[in-house]
N, C-alpha and C positions, 0 to 999 in steps of 0.2 A: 389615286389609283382606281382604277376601274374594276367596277365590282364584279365581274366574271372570270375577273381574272383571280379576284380574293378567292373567290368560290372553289375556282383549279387552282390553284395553290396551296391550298391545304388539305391536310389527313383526316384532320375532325373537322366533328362538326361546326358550323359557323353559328352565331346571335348575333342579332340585330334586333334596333330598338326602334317604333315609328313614336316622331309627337307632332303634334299640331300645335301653330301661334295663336298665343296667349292673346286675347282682347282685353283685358283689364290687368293692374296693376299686380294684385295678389296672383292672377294668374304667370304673370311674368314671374313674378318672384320661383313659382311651381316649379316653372317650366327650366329659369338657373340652377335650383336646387335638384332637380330631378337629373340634367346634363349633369352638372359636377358630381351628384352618387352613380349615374350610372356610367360615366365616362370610366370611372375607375374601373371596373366590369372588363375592361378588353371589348368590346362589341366588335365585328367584321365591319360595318356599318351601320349608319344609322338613316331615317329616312323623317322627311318632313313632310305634312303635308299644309293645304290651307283648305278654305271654308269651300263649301257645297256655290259661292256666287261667284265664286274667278276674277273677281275686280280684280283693279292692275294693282289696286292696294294691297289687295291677297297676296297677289303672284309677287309684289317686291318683297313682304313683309317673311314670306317665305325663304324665299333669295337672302334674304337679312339674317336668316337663322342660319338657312346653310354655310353661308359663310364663316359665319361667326363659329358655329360648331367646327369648321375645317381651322380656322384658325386658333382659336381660343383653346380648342381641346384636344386636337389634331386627329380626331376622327374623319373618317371618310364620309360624306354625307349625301345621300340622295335627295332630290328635289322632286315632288310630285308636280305632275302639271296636266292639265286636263283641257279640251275645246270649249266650257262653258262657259260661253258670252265674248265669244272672240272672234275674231276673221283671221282668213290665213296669213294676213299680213301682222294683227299683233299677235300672233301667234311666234312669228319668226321672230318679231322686235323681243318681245321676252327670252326667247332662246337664245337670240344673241345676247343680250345680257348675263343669262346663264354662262354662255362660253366666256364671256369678257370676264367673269368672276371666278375662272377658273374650276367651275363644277365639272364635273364629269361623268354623272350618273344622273339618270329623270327615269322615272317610273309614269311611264306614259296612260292616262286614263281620260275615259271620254268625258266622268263627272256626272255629278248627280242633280237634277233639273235645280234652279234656285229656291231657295225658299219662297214657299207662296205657290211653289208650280207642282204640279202631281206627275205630270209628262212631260216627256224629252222633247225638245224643241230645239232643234238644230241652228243656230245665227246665222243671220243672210251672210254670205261672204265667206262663211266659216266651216267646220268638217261635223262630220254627221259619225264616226266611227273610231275607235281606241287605232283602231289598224291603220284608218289614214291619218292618224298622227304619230302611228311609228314609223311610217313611211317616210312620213314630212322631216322627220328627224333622222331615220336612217339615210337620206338622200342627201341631207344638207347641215350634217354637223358630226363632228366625231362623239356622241356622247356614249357609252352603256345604257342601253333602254332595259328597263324593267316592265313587266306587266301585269297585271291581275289575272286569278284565275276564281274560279269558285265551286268548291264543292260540292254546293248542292242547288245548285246551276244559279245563273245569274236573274233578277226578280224579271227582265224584261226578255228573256231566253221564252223563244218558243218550245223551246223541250230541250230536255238534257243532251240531247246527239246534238243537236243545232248549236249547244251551247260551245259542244265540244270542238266540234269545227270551226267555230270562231274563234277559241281559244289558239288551234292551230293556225288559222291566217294571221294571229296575233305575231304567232314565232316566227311563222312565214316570212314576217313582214323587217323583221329583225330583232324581235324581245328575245334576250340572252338570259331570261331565269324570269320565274314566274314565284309570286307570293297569295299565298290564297285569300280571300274573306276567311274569316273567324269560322272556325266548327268547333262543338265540343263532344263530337260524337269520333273518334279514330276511325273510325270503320269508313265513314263518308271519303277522308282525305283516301286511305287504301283504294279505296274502289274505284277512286278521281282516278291516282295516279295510274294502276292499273288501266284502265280505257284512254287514258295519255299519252301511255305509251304504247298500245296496242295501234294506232293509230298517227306514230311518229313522232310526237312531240319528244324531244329527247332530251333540252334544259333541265338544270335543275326547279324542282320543285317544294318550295319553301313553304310548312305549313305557318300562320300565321292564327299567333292563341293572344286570347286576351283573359286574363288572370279578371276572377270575378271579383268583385267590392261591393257591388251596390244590387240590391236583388233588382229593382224599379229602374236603375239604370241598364244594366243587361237586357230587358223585359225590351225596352224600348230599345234599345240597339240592335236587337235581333229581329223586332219587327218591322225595322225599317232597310234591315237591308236583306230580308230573308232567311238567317239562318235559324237552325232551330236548339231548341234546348231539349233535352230528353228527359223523357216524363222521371225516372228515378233523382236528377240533378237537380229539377225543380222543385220535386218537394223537398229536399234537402236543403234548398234556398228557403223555401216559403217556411220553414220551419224554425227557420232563424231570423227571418225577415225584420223584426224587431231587435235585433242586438250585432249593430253592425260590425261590432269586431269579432260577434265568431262567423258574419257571412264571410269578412276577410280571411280569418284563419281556414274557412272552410277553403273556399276560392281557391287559397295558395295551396292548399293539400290536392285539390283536385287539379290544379292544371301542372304542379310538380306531377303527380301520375301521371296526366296526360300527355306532357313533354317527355319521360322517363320510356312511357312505351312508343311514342311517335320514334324516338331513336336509337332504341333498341332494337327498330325495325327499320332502320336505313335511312329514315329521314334528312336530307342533306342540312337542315339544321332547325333554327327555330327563328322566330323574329315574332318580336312582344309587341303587342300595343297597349301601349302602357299609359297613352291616357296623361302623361307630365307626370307621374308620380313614379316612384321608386320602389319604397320598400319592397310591396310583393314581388314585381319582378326581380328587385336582386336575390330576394329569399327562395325563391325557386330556380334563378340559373346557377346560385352560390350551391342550391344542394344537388342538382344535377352535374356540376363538374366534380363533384366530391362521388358521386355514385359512379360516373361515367356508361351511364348505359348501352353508347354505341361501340364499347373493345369490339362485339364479337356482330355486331348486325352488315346486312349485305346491303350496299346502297340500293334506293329505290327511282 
């Protein structure tokens, strides 16, 4: 089923789960164990993505997941897929694949230079922009497009208004719901959406949290794709830096708050990146549905 249409279909709020394929074996094992605990969960969907290089071994190994998750678990699953290191022709040769496997949801992204590269470099043959690969795929295949948005504006965004407007040719172009980069600040996603919609973007907008674990791992996650952590959150991590299960414990208590006031205040739902692991994320959607924060909130 296609996911905008899960979206309008329901009353409450929706969750969904992103992971990425495993490259080693213990990883696989993760990435089983993590599907069978959070399958159980009810997710709306869930989404896969693959590595920052786009090899065709990526793009199947991903395709390999989605399936498997739509069959094995009977989840809806979204497939990421990005223009890095493609021409427009295997471009389509993978989406038609996609179609032949019956997917029906891609979260269209332009991706992030390969490893080894600092800058984006466009492939001879290939597309230069997120929007001309919604297009490539609004034109030429019945799928749900998904898009990215970001808070607190994209690392390659000439300024936050710039950013903004390309977010809208994003929907322009045909993205039917947008997921954000990671914040841990509420106020950033408020102020998104507000100037989103001031400006006619009118999809749903889906904040995306990622539950803390690791202080070294967040550190680097946030400085690679830009987001930031807030001086009070920080030391609260540095403080514990040394004793990783009370970073965890901390982590789940703060992104339960953080998920608790995001939909208290209208948020049209949540989606974890969870990294292949479980516990946290089930420990904070298990105690958000027992609280129900959004009875009384106005959608945003």
């Amino acid at each position: 089923m296609r996911i905008d249409e899960r979206l309008a279909a329901v009353s409450q709020p929706t969750f969904s789960f992103e992971f990425f394929p495993p490259k080693t074996e213990d990883g696989e094992r993760n990435l089983a164990n993590a599907l069978g605990e959070l399958s159980r969960m009810d997710p709306t969907f869930v989404s896969v993505t693959y590595g920052a290089g786009g090899s065709t071994e990526q793009k199947l190994k991903t395709l390999e997941i989605v399936s498997r998750i739509k069959h094995d678990h009977g989840l809806e699953a979204m497939a990421h897929f990005t223009t890095v290191g493609a021409t427009v022709e295997e471009l389509r040769a993978t989406l038609d694949l996609m179609r032949d496997s019956g997917v029906e949801n891609v979260l269209a992204l332009r991706g992030d230079p390969p490893h080894g590269q600092d800058e984006w470099v466009q492939t001879d043959g290939g597309l230069q922009y997120s929007r001309e690969l919604i297009e490539l795929i609004r034109e030429n295949y019945g799928f749900c497009i998904g898009a990215a948005c970001f808070p607190e504006v994209h690392l390659h965004a000439a300024s936050g208004e710039s950013d903004l407007r390309y977010t809208k040719a994003k929907v322009d172009a045909g993205a039917r719901f947008l997921i954000t980069q990671l914040f841990f600040d509420n106020h950033l996603y408020y102020d998104f959406v507000a100037r989103a919609r001031e400006i006619g973007i009118d999809v749903p907008i889906i904040p995306g949290i990622m539950p803390i674990t690791n202080v070294a791992q967040i550190t680097r996650f946030t400085s690679m794709c830009g987001a930031s952590i807030p001086g009070r959150l920080m030391r609260e991590l540095e403080a514990r830096a040394e004793d990783p299960d009370a970073v965890t414990e901390f982590g789940v208590a703060y992104a339960t708050l953080q998920c608790a006031d995001l939909l208290a205040n209208g948020a049209p739902g949540i989606h974890f990146y969870t990294l292949n692991k479980s516990p946290s994320t089930r420990a904070i959607l298990s105690a958000l549905r027992c609280l129900a924060p959004w009875r009384d909130a106005v959608p945003v």
